[in-house]
DOKOL-650137 format. One line per field, with one value per residue (C-alpha): residue in three letters; chain; y, z, x negated. Coordinates in Angstrom, 2 decimals, m for minus. Last residue first. Layout:
// residues N
resn	Ala,...
chain	A,...
yy	Y,...
zz	Z,...
xx	X,...
// end
This chain:
// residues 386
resn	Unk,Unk,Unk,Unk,Unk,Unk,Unk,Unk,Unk,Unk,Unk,Unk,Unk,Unk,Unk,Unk,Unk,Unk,Unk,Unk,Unk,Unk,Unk,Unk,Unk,Unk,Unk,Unk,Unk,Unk,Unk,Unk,Unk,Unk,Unk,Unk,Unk,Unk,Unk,Unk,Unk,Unk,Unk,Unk,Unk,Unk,Unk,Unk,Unk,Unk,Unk,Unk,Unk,Unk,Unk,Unk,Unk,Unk,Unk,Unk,Unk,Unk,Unk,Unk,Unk,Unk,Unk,Unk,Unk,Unk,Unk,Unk,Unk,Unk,Unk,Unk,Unk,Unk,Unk,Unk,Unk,Unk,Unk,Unk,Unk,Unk,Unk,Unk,Unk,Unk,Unk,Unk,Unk,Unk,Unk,Unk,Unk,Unk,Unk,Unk,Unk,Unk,Unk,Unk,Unk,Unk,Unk,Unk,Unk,Unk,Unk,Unk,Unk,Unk,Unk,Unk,Unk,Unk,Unk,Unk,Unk,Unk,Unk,Unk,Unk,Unk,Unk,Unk,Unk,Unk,Unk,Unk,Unk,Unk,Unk,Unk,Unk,Unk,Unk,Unk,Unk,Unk,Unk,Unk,Unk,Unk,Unk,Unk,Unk,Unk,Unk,Unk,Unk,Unk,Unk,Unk,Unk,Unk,Unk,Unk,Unk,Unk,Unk,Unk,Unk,Unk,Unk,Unk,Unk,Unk,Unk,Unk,Unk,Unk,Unk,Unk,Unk,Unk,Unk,Unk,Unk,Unk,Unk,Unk,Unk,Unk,Unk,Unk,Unk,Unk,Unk,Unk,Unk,Unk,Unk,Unk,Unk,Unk,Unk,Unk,Unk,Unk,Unk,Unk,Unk,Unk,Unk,Unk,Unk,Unk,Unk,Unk,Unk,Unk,Unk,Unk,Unk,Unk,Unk,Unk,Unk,Unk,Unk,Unk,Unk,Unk,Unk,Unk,Unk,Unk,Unk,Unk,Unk,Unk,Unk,Unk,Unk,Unk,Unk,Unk,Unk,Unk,Unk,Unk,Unk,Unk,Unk,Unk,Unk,Unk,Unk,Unk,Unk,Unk,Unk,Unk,Unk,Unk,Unk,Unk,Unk,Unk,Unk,Unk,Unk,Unk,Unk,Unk,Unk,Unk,Unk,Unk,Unk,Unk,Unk,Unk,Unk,Unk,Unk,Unk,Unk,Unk,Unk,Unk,Unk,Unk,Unk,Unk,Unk,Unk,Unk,Unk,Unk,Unk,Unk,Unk,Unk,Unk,Unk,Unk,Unk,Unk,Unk,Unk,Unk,Unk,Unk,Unk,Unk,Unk,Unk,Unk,Unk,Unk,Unk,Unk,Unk,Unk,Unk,Unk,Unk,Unk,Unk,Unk,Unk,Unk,Unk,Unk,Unk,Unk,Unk,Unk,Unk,Unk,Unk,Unk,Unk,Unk,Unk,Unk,Unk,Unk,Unk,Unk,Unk,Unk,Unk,Unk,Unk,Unk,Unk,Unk,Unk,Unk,Unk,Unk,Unk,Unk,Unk,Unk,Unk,Unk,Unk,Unk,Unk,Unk,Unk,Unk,Unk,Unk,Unk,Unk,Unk,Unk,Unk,Unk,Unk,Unk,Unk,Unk,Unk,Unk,Unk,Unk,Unk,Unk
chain	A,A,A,A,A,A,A,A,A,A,A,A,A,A,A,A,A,A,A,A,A,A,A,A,A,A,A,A,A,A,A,A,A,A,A,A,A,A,A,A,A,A,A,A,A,A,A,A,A,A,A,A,A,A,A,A,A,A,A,A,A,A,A,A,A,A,A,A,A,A,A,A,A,A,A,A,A,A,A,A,A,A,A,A,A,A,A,A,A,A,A,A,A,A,A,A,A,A,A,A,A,A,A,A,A,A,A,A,A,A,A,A,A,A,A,A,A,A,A,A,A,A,A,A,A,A,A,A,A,A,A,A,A,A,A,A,A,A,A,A,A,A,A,A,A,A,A,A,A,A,A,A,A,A,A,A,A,A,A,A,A,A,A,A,A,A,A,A,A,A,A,A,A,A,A,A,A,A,A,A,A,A,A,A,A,A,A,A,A,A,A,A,A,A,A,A,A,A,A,A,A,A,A,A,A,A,A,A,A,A,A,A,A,A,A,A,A,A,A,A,A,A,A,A,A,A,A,A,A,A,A,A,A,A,A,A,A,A,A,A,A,A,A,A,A,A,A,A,A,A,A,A,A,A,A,A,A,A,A,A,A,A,A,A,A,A,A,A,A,A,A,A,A,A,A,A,A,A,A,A,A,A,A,A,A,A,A,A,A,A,A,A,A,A,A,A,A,A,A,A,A,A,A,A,A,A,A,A,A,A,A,A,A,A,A,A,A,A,A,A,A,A,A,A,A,A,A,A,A,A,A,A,A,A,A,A,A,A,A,A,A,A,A,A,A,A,A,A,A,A,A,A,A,A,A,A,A,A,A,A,A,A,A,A,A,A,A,A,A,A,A,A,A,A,A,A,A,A,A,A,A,A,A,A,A,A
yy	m28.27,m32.13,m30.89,m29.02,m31.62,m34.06,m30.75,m31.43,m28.43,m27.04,m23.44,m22.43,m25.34,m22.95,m19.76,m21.23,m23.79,m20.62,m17.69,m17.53,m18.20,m15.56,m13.25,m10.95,m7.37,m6.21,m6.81,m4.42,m1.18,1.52,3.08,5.36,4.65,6.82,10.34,9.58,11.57,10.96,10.87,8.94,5.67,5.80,3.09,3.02,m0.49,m2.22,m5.57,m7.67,m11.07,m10.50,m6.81,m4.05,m0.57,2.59,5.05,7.97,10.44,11.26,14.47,16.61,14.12,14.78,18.35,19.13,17.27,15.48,12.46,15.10,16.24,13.12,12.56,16.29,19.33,22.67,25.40,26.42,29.16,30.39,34.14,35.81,39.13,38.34,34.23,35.82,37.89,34.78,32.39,34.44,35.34,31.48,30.90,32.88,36.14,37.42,34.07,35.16,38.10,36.49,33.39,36.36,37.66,34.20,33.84,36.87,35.77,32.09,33.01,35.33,34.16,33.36,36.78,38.22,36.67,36.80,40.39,42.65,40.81,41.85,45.45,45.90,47.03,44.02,45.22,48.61,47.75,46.97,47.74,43.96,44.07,45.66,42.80,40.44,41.81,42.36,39.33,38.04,40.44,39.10,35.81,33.11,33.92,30.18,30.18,26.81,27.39,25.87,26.19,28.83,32.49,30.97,28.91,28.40,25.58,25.22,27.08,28.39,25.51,25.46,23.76,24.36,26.04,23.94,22.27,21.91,24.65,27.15,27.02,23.40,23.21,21.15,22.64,20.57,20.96,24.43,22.99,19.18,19.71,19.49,16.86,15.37,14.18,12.82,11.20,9.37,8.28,6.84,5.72,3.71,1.93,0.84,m0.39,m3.59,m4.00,m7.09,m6.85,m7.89,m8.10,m8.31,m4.97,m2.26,m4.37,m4.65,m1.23,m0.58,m2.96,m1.38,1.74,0.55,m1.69,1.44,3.94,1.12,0.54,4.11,4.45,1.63,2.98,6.30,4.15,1.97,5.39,7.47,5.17,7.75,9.86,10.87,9.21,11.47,13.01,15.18,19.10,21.49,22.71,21.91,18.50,17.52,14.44,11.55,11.71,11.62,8.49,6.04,7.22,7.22,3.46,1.91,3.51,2.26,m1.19,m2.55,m5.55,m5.41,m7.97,m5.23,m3.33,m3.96,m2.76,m5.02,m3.76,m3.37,m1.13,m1.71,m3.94,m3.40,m6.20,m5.89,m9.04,m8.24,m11.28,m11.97,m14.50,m16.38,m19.50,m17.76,m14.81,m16.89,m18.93,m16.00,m13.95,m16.73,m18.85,m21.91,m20.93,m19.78,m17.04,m15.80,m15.45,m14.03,m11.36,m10.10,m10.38,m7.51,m9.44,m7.83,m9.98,m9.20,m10.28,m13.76,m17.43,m18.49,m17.23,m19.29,m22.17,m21.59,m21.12,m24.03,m25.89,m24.07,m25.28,m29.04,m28.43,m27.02,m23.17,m21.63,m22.68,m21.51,m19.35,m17.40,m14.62,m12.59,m8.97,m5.72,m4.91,m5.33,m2.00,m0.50,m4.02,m4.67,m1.54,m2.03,m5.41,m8.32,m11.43,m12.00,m10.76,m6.84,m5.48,m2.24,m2.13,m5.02,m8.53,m9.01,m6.61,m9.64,m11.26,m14.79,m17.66,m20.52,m18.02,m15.42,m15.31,m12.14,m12.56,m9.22,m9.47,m5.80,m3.43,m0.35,m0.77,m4.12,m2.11,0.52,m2.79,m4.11,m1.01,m0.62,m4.09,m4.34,m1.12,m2.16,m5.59,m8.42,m9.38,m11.83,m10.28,m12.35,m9.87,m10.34,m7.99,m8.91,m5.73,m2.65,m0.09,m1.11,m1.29,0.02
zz	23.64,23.37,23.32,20.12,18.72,19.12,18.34,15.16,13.48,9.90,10.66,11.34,13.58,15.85,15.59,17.08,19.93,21.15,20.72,25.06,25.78,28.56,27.71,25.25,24.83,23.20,18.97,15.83,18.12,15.87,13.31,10.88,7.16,4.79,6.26,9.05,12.18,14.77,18.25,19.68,20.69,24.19,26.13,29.06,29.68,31.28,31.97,32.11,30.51,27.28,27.19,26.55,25.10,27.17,24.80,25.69,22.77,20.91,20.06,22.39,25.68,25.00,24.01,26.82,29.87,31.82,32.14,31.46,35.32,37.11,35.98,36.78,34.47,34.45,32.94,29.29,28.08,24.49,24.53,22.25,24.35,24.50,25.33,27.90,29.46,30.03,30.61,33.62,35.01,35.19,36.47,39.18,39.91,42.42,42.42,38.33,39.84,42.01,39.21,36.72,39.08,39.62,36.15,35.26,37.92,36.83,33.14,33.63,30.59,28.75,29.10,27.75,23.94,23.94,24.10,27.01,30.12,31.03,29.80,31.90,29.58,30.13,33.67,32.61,31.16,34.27,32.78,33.60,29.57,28.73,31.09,28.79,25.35,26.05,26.40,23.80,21.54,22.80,21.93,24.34,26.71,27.43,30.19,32.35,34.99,38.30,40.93,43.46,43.33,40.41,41.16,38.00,36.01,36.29,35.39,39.15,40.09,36.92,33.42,29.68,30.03,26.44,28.29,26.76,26.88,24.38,20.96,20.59,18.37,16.45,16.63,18.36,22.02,22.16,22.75,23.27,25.10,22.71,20.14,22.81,25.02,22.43,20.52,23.69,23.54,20.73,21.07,24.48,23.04,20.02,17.29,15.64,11.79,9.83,6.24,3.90,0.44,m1.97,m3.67,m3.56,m1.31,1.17,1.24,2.19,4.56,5.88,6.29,8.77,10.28,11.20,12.48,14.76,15.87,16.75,18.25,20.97,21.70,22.22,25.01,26.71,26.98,28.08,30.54,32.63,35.88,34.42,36.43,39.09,39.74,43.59,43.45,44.05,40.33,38.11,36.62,33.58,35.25,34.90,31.35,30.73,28.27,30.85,33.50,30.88,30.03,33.37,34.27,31.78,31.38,29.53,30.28,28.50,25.84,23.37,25.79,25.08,21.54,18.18,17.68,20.38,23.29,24.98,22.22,20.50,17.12,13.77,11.68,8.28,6.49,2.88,2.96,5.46,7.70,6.54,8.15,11.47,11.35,11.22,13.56,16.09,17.21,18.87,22.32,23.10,20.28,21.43,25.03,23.61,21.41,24.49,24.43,22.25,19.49,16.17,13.46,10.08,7.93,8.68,7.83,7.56,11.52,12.62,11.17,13.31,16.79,16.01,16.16,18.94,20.91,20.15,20.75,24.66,26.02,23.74,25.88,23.80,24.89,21.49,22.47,19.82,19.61,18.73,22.41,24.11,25.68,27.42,28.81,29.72,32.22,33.57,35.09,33.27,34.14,37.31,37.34,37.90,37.34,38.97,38.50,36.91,36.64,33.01,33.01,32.51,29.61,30.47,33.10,30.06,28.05,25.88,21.49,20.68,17.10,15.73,12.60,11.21,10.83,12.05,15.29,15.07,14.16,17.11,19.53,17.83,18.83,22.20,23.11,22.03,24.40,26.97,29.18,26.43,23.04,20.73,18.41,15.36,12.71,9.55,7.20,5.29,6.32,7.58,6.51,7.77,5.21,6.71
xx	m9.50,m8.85,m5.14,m6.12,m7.62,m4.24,m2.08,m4.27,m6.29,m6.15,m6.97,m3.36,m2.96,m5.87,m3.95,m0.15,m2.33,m4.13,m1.80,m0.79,m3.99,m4.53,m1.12,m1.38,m0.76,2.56,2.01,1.91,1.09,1.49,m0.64,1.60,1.10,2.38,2.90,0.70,0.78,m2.30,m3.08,m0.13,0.98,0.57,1.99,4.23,5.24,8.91,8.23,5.16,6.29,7.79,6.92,9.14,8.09,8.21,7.08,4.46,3.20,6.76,5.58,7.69,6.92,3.75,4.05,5.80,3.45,5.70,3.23,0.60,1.81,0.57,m2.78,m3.01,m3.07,m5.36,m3.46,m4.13,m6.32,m7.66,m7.76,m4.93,m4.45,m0.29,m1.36,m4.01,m1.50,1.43,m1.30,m2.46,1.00,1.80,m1.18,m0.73,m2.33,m5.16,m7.62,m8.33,m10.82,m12.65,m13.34,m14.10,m16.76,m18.52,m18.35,m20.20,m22.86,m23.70,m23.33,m26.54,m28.55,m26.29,m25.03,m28.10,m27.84,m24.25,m24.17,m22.75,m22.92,m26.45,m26.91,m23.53,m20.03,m18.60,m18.29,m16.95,m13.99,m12.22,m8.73,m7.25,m7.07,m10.18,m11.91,m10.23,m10.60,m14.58,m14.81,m12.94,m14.83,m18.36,m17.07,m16.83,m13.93,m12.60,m10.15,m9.04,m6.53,m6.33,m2.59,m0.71,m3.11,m5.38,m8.69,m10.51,m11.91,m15.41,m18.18,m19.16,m21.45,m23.27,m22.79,m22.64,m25.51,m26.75,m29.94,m33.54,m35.90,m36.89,m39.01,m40.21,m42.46,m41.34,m37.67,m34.90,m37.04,m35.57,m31.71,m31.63,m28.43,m25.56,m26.87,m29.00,m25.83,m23.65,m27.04,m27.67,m24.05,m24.71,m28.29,m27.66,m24.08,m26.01,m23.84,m25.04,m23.51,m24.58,m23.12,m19.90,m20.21,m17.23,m18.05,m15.56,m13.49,m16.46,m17.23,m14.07,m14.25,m18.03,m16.37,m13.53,m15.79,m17.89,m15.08,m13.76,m17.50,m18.07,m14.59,m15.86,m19.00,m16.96,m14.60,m17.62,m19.73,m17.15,m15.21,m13.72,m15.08,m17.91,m21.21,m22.38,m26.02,m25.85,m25.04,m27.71,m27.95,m24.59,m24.45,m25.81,m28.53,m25.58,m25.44,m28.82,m28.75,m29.97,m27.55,m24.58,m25.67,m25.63,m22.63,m20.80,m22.47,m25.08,m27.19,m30.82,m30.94,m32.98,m34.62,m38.13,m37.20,m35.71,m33.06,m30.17,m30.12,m26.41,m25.17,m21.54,m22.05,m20.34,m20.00,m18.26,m18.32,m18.46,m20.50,m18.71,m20.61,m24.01,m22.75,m21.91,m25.82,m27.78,m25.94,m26.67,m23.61,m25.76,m24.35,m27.35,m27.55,m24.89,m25.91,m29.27,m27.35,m25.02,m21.65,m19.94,m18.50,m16.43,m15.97,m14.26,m12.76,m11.57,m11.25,m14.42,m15.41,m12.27,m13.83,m17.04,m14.88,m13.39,m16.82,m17.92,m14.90,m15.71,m19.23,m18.33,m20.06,m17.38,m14.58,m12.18,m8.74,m7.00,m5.28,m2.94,m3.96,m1.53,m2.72,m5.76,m6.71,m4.12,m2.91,m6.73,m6.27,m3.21,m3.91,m2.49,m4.24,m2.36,1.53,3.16,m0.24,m2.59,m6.10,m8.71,m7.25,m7.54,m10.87,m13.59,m11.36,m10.15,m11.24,m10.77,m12.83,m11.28,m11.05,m9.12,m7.42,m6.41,m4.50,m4.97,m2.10,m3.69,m2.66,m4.92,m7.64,m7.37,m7.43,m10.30,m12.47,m10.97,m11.33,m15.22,m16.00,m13.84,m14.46,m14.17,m15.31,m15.68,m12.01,m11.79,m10.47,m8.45,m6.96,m4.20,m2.08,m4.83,m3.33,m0.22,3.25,6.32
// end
């Protein structure tokens, strides 16, 4: 089956996860993803769980349908092979920091006028030209800086989210982006300078729900979508955790109908949206009594007959088993050269024409170096040098 993305070329300059998730979605899409590593190899190669060194469950996830290309970037010779990569590709997609770059003699200056037609996309933590600009960015780091860390529910301590949100969305921002700029490029034969800002998109996440009043000039309420409190959770049941979402003033009303306490919806406060957001704190304090004296099981059953959206709460564990995974063909354990058996994910999306797959297991450190570089003209003698 044809890719998408067949012909296309990307040289991968980045490492952790933000960069590695956005050329890793490319080169499902049929792109030819080369990932360029130091001798030592991608920050994450040895983070979590592996079977051998450099392969840690977490860089598997995110480097695959990638070939690995090891240069020593801080040596001429390697700089020099780095710059004839750069006119042979697509795209480029680097998320080390502008000044290290720009040390290394590889400004963004000097790789677009290398290829005219390259698309040279940059992940930064702060980026243009602000105080902040060669600031270090790392998950944490940038979900306490954009706010992330304050939304919790009052009395309880700041916490970062307990996955990679602002490496990961960075990450599906700059996927989205190269995919626009390319076809902007075979529109026009131009490529551009793209820097996405890890700080102003996940910024942007947390103002777009939470900037409440202080949208209008001026403002006309406080900040903060009540999205959380110490009760708004997902609830206890008699023998697991369910999640319910009664939003609607009919759904509401639906419910406590339905459990024949018709009454409580029926209070000035609870009634219409306007006054129950006001007093979320209490209502849900009654519903979470209330959902501790059936089982999830008998929950799901009433709500599913009442149509209000609820699903049980699952576990790492459980969505392994989960039916609609396992249904849609989600999981497959695929075979890698060196690692073994390997659970990967594959789904997401259903093409009709051209489903994404994985075009390639995840790489070993190096293992593509001496097959990429003779493609660019070089000697097994300059190689060797290398």
């Amino acid at each position: 089956m044809q890719s998408v993305l067949s012909g296309v070329k990307v040289l991968d300059v980045t490492t952790a996860l933000s960069g590695p998730v956005a050329t890793s979605i490319l080169g499902d899409l049929g792109a030819d993803v080369i990932k360029i590593e130091p001798p030592q190899g991608d920050s994450i190669r040895n983070l979590g769980p592996a079977r051998n060194p450099g392969m840690g469950a977490m860089f598997m996830h995110a480097n695959r349908s990638k070939r690995s290309v090891v240069l020593d970037l801080r040596k001429e010779a390697a700089r020099e092979a780095f710059l004839l990569l750069v006119q042979e590709v697509d795209v480029l997609v680097c998320n080390l920091r502008p000044s290290y770059m720009l040390k290394m003699g590889l400004s963004k200056e000097r790789l677009l006028e290398s290829n005219k037609n390259l698309i040279y996309l940059n992940i930064v933590g702060y980026g243009g030209d602000s105080e902040y600009a060669n600031d270090p960015a790392y998950d944490d780091l940038i979900q306490a800086a954009a706010g992330l860390t304050s939304l919790h529910a009052p009395g309880q301590e700041s916490r970062y989210a307990p996955i990679a949100i602002a490496d990961r969305t960075a990450g599906l921002y700059a996927a989205k982006a190269v995919l626009a700029a390319l076809y902007h490029q075979a529109k026009t034969g131009q490529g551009q300078h793209i820097e996405i800002s890890m700080f102003e998109v996940i910024a942007s996440l947390v103002l777009s729900d939470h900037m409440g009043g202080l949208t209008f000039e001026p403002s006309v309420g406080a900040p903060i979508f009540r999205r959380y409190s110490e009760i708004r959770r997902p609830f206890k049941t008699k023998d697991s955790v369910i999640c319910v979402m009664m939003l609607t003033d009919n759904q509401w009303e639906t419910f406590f109908e339905a459990i024949k306490k018709p009454e409580i919806i029926q209070e000035h406060r609870f009634k219409h949206m306007r006054e129950r957001s006001n007093h979320l704190d209490e209502l849900y304090e009654i519903v979470a009594d209330i959902l501790l004296r059936r089982t999830t099981e008998q929950w799901l059953r009433l709500f599913r007959k009442i149509d209000i959206p609820a699903v049980k709460a699952e576990t790492i564990e459980s969505l392994l088993e989960h039916p609609h995974l396992q249904q849609t063909g989600f999981f497959q354990i695929q075979e890698h050269p060196s690692e073994g058996s390997i659970r990967s994910m594959v789904g997401g999306s259903k093409w009709s024409r051209t489903q994404p797959s994985p075009t390639r297991p995840t790489p070993r450190l190096g293992e593509h170096t001496e097959e990429v570089l003779i493609e660019i003209g070089l000697t097994a003698k300059q190689i060797s040098e290398l």
